[in-house]
Structure formats: C-alpha cells, structure tokens
N, C-alpha and C positions, 0 to 999 in steps of 0.2 A: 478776606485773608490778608496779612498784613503782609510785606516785600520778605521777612526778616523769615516768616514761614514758608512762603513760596516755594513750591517743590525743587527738587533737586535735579530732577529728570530734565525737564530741558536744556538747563543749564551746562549737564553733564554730554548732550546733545549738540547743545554750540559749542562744544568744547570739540568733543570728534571731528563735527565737521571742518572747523579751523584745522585741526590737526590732516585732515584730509586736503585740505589745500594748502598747507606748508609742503607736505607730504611732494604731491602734484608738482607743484612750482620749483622744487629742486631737483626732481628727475628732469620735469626739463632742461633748467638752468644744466645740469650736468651731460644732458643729451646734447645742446648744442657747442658744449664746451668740448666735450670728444670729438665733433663734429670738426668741431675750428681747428684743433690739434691735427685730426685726420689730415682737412686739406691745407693745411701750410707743412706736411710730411710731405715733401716733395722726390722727386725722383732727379736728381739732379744732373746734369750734362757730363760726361767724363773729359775729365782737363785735355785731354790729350788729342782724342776728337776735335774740341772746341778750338784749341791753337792749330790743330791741321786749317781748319777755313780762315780763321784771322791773317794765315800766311799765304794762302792763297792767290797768287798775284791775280788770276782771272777774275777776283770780284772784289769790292771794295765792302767792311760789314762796319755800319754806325750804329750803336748804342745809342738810343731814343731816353728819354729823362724817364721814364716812367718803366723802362726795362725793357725795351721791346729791342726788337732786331732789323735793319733794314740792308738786304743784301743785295747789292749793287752790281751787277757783271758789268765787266769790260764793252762786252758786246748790247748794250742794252737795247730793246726792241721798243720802248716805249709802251709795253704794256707790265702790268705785274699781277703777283700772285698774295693774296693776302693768307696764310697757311696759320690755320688756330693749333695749337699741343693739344696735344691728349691729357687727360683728366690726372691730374697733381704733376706732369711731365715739366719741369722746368726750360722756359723759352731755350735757352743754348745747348739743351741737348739737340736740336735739329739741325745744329748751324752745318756741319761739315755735309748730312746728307743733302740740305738743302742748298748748300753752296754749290754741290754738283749741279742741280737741276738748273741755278739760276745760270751756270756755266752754259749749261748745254741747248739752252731754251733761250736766251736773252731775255728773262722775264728776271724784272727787279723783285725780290720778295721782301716780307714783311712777314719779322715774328712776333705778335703784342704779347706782353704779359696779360694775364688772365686774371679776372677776378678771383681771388680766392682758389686761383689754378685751377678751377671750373667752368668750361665753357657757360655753361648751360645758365651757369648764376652770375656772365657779364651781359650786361641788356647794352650795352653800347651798340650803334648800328654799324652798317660796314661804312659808311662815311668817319668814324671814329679810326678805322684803321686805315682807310685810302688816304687819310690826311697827311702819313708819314711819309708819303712818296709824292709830293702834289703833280709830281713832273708827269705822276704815269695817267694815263686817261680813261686805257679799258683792262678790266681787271677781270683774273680769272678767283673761287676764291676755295680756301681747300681748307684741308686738315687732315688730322691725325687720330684713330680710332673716337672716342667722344667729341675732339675736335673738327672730326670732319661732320658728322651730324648735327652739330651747332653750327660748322658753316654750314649747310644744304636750307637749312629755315633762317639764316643772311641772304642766301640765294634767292628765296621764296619771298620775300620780303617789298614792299610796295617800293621801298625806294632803292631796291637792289638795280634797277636800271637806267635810273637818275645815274648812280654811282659808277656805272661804267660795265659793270656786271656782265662778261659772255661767255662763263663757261664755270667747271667744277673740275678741280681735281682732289683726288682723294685716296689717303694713303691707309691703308687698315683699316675700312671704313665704307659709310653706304647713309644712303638719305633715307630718315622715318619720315617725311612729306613728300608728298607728289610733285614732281617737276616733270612729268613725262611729256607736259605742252610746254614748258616753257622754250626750248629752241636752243637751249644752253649744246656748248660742247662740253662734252662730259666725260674724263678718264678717271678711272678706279684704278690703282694698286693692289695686290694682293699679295700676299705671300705664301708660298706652299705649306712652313708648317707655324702659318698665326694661330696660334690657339684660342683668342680671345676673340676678334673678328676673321672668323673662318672664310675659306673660301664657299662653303655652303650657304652658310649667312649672309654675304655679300649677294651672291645669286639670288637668292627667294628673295631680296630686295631691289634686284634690279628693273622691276617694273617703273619702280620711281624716278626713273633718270629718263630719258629720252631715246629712241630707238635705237637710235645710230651710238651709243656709247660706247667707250669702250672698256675692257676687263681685259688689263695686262694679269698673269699671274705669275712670278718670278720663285725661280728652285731655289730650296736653299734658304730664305729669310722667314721670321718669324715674325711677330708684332712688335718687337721691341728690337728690329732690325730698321725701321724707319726713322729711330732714332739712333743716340747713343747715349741710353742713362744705364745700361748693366740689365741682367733677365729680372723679369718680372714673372711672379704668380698666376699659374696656371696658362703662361704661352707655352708653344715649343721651341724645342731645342735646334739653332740656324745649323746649318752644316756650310754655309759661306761667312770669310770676314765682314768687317766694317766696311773695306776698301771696296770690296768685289758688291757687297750691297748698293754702296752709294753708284758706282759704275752702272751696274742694271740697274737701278732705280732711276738714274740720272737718262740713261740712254729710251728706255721707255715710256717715260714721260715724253721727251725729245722727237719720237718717233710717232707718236699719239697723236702729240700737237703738228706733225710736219714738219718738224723743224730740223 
C-alpha cells in the first residue's frame, strides 16, 4: 500500500493525542501561573504599625538587602530569635509586635523574606538566617502560623546545633515533627479566638515539643493578632487592640523565657 493510501485512522490518532498534550501542558503552565499570582498576593504590613517599631527608641530595626528585618534591643542579651511569617504575610507586618518581644526579652530578632512568601518552598538552612546577626551565638528559632512549622523542621535539622539552636518559640503555631528528645526550650503562643490554628490544634500537637514546654494562651487575640496586616479569612474576630496584643504577647514570651 502506498503512503498516499495509507489510512486515515492513525493519523487522525496522532492528531488527538498531540492535542491531548497541548491540552495538558497549558492547564499546567496556567496552574502554576495562578499559583505565582496567589503567592506574591501578599498581606502586607499596616503603615502605621510598621512606623510605631521604627520609632521605637528601645530597639534599633536595619533593613537587610534582600528584605529581611533585623531588630536590635537596647538591652541586647546576646542571644536571638530568628521568627519566619506566616504564609504570603509580608516580613514588616511583625515588626511592631516583634519589637515588643525583642524589648522585653533582650533577644536580637530577625525577619527574612521568604521565598515566594512560603516557608515551606525557602530550602535555605537556619545558618542562612543566623548570618544577619553574626554578633548573636545561641539562637532561639520561631515563627508565625505556617512560619512557625517550617521553623520546628529548621529545629530538627542536623545542623540546627552547629547553628546555636536552644529553644522554639511559636506564635499561632505547633511542630508537625517530633522534637520531644530534643532538649529544646519550648514556648507556644496561642490566642483565644485564632480561628486558623486553634487552641485545640495546638494541644493535639503538643506531644511534639518537649515536656516541659510551654502553652501561654492570651484573651482576646486572634491569628492575625500576631501580626499586623488587617483580618484574614476564616480567623476570629480579637476583642483586644494591636497595642494591648503586643503588650501580652511581649510580656508572655518574657515570662516563659524568665526573663
């Protein structure tokens, strides 16, 4: 049989299947382009918050080249807190409630920018973020709802003790790996009405932290009281300020650590 006879069928065959994988390769290409969209949607810090910490006189905050935040106290202890955002939360929504802590704690903090404002999708180790502070030696390392369970597997981590690594704090927030032997000091924030990481949710996780940890849980704030970017979807509604947040926030941390 000659080419020019050659039936039609198959050809009309490789034709579907091409079309099948055009088809394919554009829901993708469009799945990860809503994707990228989603996470550079960010939640951004409110001006007014952010100029409360910059004025600050108790702490000193430098802007790192690459976006990150390094908040300095007066009182510095030589140790610090390396605190990751929560998931699309733009680094300088934290600065004013995290200004109190480094107030009240003498702990130097550090806020990185985030990949893609995703913990989960920065593979940098925690030496990548202890680097902004070389002064400090032993680090506690924390975070913020998704931020704090992307720090807990920094914690977990081989070179988490090379790095200075002795303790977790965690804001809206709880570890999905086991650090129950690691030896760590361990405090959890909580807020009475977080709607996103509950005070329930927290609990059924706390097997993963170490005995002696602790579970402050504060009246009054919600999830989107540990920072300040405006309510978010599907938390609850705070029935205390920003001011009165960071003050217990600040003080409970403070008290956690002994300090």
């Amino acid at each position: 049989m000659s080419a020019a006879s050659e039936p039609a069928a198959p050809r009309r065959a490789g034709r579907r299947v091409l079309a099948a994988v055009l088809w394919i390769v554009a829901v993708l290409v469009l799945v990860v382009v809503v994707f990228l969209v989603w996470a550079h949607t960010v939640m951004m810090g409110e001006r007014s918050a952010a100029l409360q910490a910059w004025r600050d006189d108790a702490v000193q905050i430098e802007t790192v080249d690459d976006g990150a935040f390094v908040i300095t106290p007066a009182d510095a202890t030589g140790e610090g807190l390396v605190f990751l955002p929560g998931a699309r939360v733009d680094p300088a929504a934290y600065l004013w409630k995290l200004s109190g802590v480094a107030e009240s704690t003498g702990l130097t903090v550090v806020v990185p920018k985030i990949a893609l404002n995703l913990a989960f999708l920065d593979s940098r180790p925690i030496t990548a973020y202890t680097a902004y502070a070389p002064d400090v030696s032993t680090w506690y390392v924390g975070g913020h709802s998704l931020g704090g369970v992307r720090a807990c597997q920094l914690a977990g981590a081989p070179d988490a003790a090379d790095a200075g690594v002795t303790g977790l704090i965690l804001f809206g927030s709880y570890c999905a790996n086991d650090l129950s032997d690691s030896g760590y000091e361990a405090v959890t924030i909580a807020g009475e009405f977080d709607g996103l990481s509950t005070v329930e949710d927290i609990e059924a996780s706390a097997g993963n932290l170490p005995d002696d940890a602790t579970l402050v849980v504060i009246d009054g704030i919600s999830h989107a009281s540990f920072g300040d970017y405006g309510p978010q979807p599907g938390d609850g509604t705070p029935t205390v300020d920003s001011d009165t947040a960071r003050a217990e926030i600040s003080a409970a941390v403070a008290e956690a650590l002994g300090r």
